[in-house]
C-alpha positions as a printed NumPy array, in Angstrom:
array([[ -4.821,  18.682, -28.357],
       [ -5.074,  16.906, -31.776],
       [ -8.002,  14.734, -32.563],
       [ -8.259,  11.122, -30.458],
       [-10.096,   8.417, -31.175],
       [-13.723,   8.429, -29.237],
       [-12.443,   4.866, -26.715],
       [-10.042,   7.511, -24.995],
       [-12.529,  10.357, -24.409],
       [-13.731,   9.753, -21.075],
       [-10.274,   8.774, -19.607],
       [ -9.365,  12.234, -21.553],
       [-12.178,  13.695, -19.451],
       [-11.387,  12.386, -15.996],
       [ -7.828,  13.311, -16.56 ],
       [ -8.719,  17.11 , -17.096],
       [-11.767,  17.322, -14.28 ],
       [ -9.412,  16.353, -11.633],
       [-10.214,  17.36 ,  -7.958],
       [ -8.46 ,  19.861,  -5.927],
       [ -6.419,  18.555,  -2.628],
       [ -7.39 ,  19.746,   0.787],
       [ -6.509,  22.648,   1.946],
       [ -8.188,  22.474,   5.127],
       [ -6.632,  19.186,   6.289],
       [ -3.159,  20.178,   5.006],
       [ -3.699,  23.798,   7.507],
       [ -4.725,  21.15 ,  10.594],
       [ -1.916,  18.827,  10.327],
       [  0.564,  21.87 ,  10.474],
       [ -1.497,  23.361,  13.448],
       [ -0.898,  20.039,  15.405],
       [  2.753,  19.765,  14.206],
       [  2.887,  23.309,  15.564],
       [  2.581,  21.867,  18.54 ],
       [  5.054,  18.647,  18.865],
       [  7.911,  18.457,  20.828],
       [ 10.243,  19.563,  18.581],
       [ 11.605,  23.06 ,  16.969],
       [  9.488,  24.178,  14.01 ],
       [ 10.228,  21.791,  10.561],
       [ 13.179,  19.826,  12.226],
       [ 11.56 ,  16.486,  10.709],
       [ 11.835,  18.196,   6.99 ],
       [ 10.385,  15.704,   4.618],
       [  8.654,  13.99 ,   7.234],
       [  6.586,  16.559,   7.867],
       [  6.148,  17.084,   4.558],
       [  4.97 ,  13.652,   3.94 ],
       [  1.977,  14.031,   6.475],
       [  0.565,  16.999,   4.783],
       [  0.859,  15.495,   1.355],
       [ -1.431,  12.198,   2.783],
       [ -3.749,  15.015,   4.573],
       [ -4.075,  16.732,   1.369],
       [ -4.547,  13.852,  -0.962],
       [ -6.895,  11.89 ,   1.057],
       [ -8.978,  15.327,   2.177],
       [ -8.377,  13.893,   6.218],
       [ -7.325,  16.399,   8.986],
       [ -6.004,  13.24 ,  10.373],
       [ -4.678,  11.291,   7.89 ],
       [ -4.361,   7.479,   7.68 ],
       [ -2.416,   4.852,   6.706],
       [ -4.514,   1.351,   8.237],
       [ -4.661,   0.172,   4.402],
       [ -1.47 ,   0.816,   2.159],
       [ -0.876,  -1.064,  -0.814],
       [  1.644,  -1.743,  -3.547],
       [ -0.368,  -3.039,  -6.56 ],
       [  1.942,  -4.762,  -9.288],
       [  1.287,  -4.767, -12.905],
       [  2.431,  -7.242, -14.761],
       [  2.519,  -7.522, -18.691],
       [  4.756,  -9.431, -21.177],
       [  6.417,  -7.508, -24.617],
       [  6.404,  -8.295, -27.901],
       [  9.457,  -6.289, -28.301],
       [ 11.298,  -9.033, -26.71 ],
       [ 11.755, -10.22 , -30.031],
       [ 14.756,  -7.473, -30.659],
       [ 16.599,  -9.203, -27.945],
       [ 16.164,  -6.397, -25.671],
       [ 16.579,  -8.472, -22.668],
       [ 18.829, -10.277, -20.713],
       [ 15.801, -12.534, -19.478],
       [ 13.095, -14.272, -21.429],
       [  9.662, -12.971, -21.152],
       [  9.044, -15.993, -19.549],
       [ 10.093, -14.843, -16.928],
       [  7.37 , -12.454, -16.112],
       [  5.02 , -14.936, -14.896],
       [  7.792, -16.783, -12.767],
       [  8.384, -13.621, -10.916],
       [  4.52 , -12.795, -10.979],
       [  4.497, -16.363,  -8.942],
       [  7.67 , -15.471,  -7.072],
       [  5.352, -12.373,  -5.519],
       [  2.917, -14.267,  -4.466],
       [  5.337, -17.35 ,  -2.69 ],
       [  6.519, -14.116,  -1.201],
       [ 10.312, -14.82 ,  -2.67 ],
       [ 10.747, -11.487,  -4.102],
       [ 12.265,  -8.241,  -2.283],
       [  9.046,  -6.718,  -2.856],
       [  7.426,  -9.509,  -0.937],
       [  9.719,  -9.535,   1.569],
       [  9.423,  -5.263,   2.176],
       [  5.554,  -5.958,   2.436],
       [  5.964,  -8.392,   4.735],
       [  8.207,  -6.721,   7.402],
       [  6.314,  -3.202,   6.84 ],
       [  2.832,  -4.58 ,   6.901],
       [  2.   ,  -3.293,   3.792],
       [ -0.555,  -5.205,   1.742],
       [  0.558,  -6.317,  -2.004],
       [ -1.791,  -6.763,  -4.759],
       [ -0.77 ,  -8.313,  -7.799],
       [ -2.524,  -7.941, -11.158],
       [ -1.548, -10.133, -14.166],
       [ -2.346,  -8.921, -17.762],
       [ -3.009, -11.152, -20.416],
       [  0.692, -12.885, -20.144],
       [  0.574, -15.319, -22.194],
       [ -0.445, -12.313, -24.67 ],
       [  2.401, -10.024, -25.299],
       [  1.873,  -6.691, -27.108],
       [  2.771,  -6.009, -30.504],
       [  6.328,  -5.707, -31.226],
       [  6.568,  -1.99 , -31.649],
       [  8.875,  -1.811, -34.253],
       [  6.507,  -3.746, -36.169],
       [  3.247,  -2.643, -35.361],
       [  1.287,  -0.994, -32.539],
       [  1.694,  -2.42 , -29.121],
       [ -2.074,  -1.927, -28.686],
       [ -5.144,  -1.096, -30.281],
       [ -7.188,   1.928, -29.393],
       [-10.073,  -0.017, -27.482],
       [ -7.646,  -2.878, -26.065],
       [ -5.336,   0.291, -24.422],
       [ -8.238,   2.202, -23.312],
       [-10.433,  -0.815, -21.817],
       [ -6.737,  -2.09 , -20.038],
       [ -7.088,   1.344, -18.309],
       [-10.188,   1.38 , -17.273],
       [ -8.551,  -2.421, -15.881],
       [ -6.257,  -0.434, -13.722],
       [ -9.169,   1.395, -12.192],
       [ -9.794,  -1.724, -10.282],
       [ -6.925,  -0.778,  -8.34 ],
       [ -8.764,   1.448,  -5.736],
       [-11.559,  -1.49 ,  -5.546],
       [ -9.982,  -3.144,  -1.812],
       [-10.353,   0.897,  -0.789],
       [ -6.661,   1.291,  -0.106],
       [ -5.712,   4.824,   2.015],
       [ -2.605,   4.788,   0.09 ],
       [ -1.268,   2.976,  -3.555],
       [  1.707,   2.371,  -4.531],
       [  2.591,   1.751,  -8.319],
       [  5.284,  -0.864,  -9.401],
       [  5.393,  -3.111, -12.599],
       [  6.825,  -6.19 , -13.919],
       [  7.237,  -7.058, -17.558],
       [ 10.413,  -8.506, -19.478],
       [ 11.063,  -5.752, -21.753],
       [  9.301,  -2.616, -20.487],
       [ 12.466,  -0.752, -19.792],
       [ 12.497,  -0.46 , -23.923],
       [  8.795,   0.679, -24.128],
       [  9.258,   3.303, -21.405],
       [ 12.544,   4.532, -23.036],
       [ 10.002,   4.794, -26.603],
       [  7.583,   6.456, -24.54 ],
       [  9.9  ,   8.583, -23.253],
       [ 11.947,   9.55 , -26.105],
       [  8.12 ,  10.157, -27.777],
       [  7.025,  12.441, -25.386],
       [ 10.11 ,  14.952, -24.858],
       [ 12.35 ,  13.92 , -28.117],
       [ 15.67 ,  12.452, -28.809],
       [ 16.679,   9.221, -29.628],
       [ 16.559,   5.975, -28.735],
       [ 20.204,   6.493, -26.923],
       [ 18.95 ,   9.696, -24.94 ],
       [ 16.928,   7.363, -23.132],
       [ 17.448,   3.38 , -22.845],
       [ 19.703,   2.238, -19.78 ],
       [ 20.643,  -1.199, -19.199],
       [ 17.041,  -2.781, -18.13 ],
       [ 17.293,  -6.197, -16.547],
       [ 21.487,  -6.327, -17.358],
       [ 22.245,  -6.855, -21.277],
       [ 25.74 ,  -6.217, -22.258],
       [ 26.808,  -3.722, -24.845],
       [ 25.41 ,  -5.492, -27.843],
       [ 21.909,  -6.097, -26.274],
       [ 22.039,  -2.079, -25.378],
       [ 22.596,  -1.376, -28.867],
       [ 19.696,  -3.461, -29.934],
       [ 17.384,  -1.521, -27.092],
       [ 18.703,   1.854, -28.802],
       [ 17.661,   0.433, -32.296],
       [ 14.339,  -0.84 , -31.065],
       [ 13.359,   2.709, -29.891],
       [ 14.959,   4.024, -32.879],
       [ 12.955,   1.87 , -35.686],
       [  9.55 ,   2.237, -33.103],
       [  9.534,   6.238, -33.541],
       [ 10.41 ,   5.833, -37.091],
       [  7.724,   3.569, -37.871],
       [  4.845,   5.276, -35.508],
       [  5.709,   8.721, -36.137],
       [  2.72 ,   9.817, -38.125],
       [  0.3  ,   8.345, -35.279],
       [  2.059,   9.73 , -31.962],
       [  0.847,  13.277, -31.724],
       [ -1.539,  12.707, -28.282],
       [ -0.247,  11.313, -25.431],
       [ -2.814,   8.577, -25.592],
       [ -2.12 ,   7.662, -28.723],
       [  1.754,   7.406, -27.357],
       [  0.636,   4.994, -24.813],
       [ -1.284,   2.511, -27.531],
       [  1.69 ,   2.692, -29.971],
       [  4.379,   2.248, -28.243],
       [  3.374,   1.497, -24.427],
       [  2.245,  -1.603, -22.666],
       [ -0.487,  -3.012, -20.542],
       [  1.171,  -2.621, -17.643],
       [  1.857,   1.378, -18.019],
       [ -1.733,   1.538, -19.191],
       [ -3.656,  -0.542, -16.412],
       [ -0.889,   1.921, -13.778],
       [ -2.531,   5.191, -15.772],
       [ -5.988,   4.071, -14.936],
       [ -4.664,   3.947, -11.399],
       [ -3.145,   7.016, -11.081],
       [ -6.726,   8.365, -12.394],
       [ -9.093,   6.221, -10.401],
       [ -6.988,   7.036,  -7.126],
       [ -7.029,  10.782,  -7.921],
       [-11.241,  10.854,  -7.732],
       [-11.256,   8.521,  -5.299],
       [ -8.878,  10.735,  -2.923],
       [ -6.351,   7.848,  -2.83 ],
       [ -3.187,   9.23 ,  -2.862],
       [ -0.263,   7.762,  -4.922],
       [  3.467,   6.703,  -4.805],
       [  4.832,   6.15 ,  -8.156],
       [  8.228,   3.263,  -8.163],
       [ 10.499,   3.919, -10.612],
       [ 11.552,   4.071, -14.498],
       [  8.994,   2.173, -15.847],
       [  5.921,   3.125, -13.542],
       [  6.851,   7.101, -14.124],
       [  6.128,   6.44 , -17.978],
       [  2.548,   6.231, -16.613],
       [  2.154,   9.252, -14.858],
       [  4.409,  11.091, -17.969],
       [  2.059,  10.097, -19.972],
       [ -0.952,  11.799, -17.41 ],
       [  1.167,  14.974, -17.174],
       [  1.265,  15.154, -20.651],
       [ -2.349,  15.777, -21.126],
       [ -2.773,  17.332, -17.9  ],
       [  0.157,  18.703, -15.036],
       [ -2.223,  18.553, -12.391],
       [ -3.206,  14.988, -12.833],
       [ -0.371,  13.89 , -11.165],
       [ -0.242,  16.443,  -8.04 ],
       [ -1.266,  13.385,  -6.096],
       [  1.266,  11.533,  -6.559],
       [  4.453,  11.418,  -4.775],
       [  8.001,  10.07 ,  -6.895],
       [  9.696,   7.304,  -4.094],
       [ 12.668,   7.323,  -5.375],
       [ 15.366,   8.055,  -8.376],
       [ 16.047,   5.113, -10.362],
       [ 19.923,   4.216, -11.375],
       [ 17.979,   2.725, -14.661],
       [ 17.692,   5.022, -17.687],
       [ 17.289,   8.571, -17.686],
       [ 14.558,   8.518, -15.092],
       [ 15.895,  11.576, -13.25 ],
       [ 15.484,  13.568, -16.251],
       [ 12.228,  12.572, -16.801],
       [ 11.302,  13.615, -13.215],
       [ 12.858,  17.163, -14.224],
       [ 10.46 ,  17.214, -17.233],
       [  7.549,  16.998, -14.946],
       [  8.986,  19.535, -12.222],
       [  9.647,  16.676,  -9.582],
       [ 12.105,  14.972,  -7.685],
       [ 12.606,  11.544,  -5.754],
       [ 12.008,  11.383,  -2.265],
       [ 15.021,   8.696,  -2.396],
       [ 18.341,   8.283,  -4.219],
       [ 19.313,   4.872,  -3.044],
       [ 20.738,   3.414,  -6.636],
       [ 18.331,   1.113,  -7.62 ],
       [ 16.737,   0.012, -10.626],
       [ 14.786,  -3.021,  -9.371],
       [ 10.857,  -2.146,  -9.724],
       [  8.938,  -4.447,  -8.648],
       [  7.051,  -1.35 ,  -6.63 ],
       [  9.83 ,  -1.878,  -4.151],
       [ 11.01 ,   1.994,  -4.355],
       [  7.548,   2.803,  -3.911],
       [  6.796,   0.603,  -1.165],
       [  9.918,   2.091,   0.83 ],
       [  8.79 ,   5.399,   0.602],
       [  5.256,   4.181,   2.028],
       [  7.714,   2.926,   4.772],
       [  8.739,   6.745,   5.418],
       [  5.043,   7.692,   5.078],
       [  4.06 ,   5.219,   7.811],
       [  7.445,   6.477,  10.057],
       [  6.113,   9.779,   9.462],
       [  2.341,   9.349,  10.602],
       [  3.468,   7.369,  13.678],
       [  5.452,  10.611,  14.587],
       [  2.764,  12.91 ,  13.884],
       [  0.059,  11.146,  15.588],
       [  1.768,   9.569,  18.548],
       [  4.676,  12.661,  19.563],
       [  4.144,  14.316,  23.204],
       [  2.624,  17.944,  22.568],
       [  4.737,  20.801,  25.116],
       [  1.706,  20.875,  26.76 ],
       [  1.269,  17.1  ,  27.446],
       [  4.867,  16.666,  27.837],
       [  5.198,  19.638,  30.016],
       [  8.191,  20.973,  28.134],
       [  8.258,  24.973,  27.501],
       [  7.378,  26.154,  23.704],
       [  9.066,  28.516,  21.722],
       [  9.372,  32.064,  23.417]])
């Protein structure tokens, strides 16, 4: 890796020293699903989703008594390019729409009994406008990661990642188009709604960023600080603090992926605890997921964020423990096993 500035060693550091899964638990979930009524695999991803929260949380018997979506929000100097439909503005009216419990993301919460945690981020303090300038200094992006570390503080047995921020369907495009090339065109999508000419201005924003930051993009941390936000940072120190805490993760969409690119990028195995919900209709995000070797566990067309692709794949995770834990065995059920 090229040289880094000293602020981003240790979160260098826990991103490399990353613990293994459990084997162990992963083996005794599949010896109890051995022996549910039901023919070998038939539940498919369900299964599949068990093992993954045995693994990640090092349980034989996995649980899922404190899920949360956490929800970063952080406002854009790039705004200025007329990038959005919406004002940035409008990042703290949604922030507040969260909490009244007005948005979909409340609303999924709500019925699923899923806790959401919302974490604001200096909004009336948008980043630099990265065609201009940086969008962050060195210190102020590695001390907003450390910020997302807080995330695992309310000891959560599962997190899941969503964002809001007017404008960070640009930045995650930049960060995109940084991290596996192309142009500003190979990677924008239509964000929040803006018609043709306000797609052309997102494709010329990411266009004059790379130009301009070119020379000081070589480390994926140094990708983050130029051309990222605080809301993919604080998610990054998430993704980390979950991963030594044995928290797994469920990453939303387009914008919250640019967080765990940006942890694959220094190290693949940073992210094998986290779980993709879902496919997002915005951008190119399913070819960022084949960059990293994943998939979504969804493809339901949206593009909405907010943590709400992330929160209904916790709703599968939940569907799936309930099975798991609470099926007849043959031998309970009195029902014959395989031959």
């Amino acid at each position: 890796m090229p040289a880094l500035n000293p602020a981003f060693a240790d979160i260098v550091e826990l991103l490399i020293a990353v613990p293994d899964g459990d084997d162990k638990a992963v083996e005794a979930v599949r010896q109890r699903d051995s022996q549910l009524t039901k023919p070998p695999g038939s539940l498919g991803k369900l299964e599949e989703l068990v093992e993954f929260l045995a693994r990640w949380q090092h349980r034989a018997k996995p649980r899922l008594g404190n899920p949360m979506v956490t929800i970063f929000a952080g406002n854009h100097g790039v705004t200025d390019q007329g990038v959005s439909a919406f004002p940035r503005e409008v990042t703290a009216q949604m922030v507040a729409n969260f909490t009244n419990g007005g948005a979909a993301i409340s609303q999924i919460c709500a019925l699923h009994e899923i806790n959401l945690r919302v974490f604001e981020l200096a909004l009336e303090l948008p980043t630099g406008d990265i065609t201009r300038e940086s969008a962050l200094d060195d210190n102020m992006c590695a001390a907003t990661i450390a910020y997302g570390m807080e995330a695992v503080a309310g000891k959560p047995d599962l997190i899941c990642l969503g964002e809001m921020g007017i404008g960070n369907t640009t930045i995650a495009a930049a960060i995109y188009a940084a991290l596996y090339g192309g142009t500003g065109a190979d990677w924008v999508g239509r964000g929040t709604g803006v018609d043709d000419a306000g797609l052309g201005r997102k494709i010329d924003a990411v266009d004059r960023a790379l130009a301009l930051h070119r020379e000081g993009i070589e480390h994926p941390l140094d990708i983050l600080a130029r051309l990222g936000g605080r809301e993919v940072a604080a998610m990054l120190g998430a993704i980390v603090a979950a991963r030594h805490q044995k928290v797994p993760v469920i990453i939303d969409g387009y914008v919250a992926t640019a967080a765990a690119a940006i942890a694959h990028a220094v190290n693949p195995a940073a992210i094998n605890h986290c779980l993709f919900a879902h496919v997002s209709a915005e951008g190119r995000h399913a070819l960022v997921l084949e960059k990293m070797g994943q998939t979504g566990l969804l493809d339901l067309g949206m593009r909405l964020g907010e943590g709400s692709g992330a929160a209904l794949a916790a709703v599968m995770a939940k569907t799936a423990l309930h099975l798991h834990e609470n099926m007849a065995t043959f031998e309970s059920a009195g029902v014959s096993g395989n031959a």
